[in-house]
N, C-alpha and C positions, 0 to 999 in steps of 0.2 A: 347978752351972750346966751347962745340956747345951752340947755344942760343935754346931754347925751349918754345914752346907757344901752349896751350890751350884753343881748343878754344868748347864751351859747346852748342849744337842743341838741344831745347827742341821737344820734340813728341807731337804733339797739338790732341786733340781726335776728333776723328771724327763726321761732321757735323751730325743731323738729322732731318727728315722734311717729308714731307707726297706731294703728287699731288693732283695740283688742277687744277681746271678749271677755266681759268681767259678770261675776255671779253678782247683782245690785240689790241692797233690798228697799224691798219698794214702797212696803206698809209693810202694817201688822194687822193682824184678826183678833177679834176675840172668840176661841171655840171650848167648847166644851170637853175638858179631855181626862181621863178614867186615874187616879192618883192611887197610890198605896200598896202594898205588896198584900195583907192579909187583909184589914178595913180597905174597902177598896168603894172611892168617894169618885162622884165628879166633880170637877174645880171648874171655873171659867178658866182661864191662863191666855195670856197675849201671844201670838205665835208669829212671826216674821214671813212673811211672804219674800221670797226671791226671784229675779226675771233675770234671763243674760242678755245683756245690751252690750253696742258695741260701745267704747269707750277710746277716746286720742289721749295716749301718754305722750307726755314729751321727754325724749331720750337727750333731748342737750338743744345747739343752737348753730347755725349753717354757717358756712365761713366762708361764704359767698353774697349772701341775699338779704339785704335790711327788711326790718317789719317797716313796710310803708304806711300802712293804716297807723300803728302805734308813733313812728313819726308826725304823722298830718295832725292826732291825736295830741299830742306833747306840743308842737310847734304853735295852733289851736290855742292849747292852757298857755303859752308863755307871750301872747299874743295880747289875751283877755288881760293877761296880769300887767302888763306896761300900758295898757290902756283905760287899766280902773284907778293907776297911779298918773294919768293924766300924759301921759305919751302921745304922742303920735308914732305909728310906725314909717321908718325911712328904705327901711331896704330889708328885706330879708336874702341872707347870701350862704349859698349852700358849700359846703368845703369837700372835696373829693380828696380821698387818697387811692393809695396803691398799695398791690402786691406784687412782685415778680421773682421768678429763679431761671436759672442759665446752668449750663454747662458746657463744659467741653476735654475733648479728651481722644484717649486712641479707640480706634474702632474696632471691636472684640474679634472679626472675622478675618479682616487683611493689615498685616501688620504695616506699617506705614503710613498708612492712611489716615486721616481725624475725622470727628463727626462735632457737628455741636447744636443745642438745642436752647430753649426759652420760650418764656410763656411773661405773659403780664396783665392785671386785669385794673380797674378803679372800680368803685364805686364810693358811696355818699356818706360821709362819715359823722357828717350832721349838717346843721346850719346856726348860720350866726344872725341873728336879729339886731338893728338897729333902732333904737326908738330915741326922737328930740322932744325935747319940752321947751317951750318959748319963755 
């Protein structure tokens, strides 16, 4: 009887974040620079150079859109791992869900009347891996 194992890669959503400009520092110097109020020496001293570069913050995560790369990535590692424990892969099977809202009600402008609305969307929630071993 073959042995069977499943193994479950969730779909993480993808990051989101805006560019900025951030002061970076990039290296340091060593310069020569004039020390002391009345003995008045020169030091070497380490000084920080700064550059402004643009920089991707990420402000949170989209509630629409999976990271696909980071799934192919994950699905990849759990792949390699049923197959160093002597797996054979059977199926990999992707699970979809949903989201949806509706409404309905009176319509603000002529009394009597209804209106009604809805929306509904899927996308990939993850996938499920099968691996047999003989």
């Amino acid at each position: 009887m073959a042995e069977v194992r499943t193994v479950w890669v969730h779909a993480h959503f993808k990051e989101v974040g805006e560019w900025t400009t951030d002061h970076v520092k990039i290296r340091t110097e060593t310069r020569m620079v004039e020390k002391g109020l009345f003995n008045k020496k020169q030091v070497q001293e380490e000084v920080p150079i700064f550059e402004d570069r643009q920089v991707w913050k990420v402000t949170g995560t989209s509630d629409r859109e999976i990271d696909g790369k980071r799934l192919s990535t994950d699905v990849e590692q759990a792949i390699a791992a049923l197959l160093s424990e002597g797996y054979n892969i059977s199926c990999v099977i992707p699970v979809i869900s949903g989201e949806y809202k509706s409404d309905f009600g009176p319509q603000a402008m002529s009394a009597g009347s209804n209106y009604g609305w809805g929306y509904g969307y899927s996308f990939t929630e993850g996938v499920t891996i099968v691996g047999t071993k003989a």
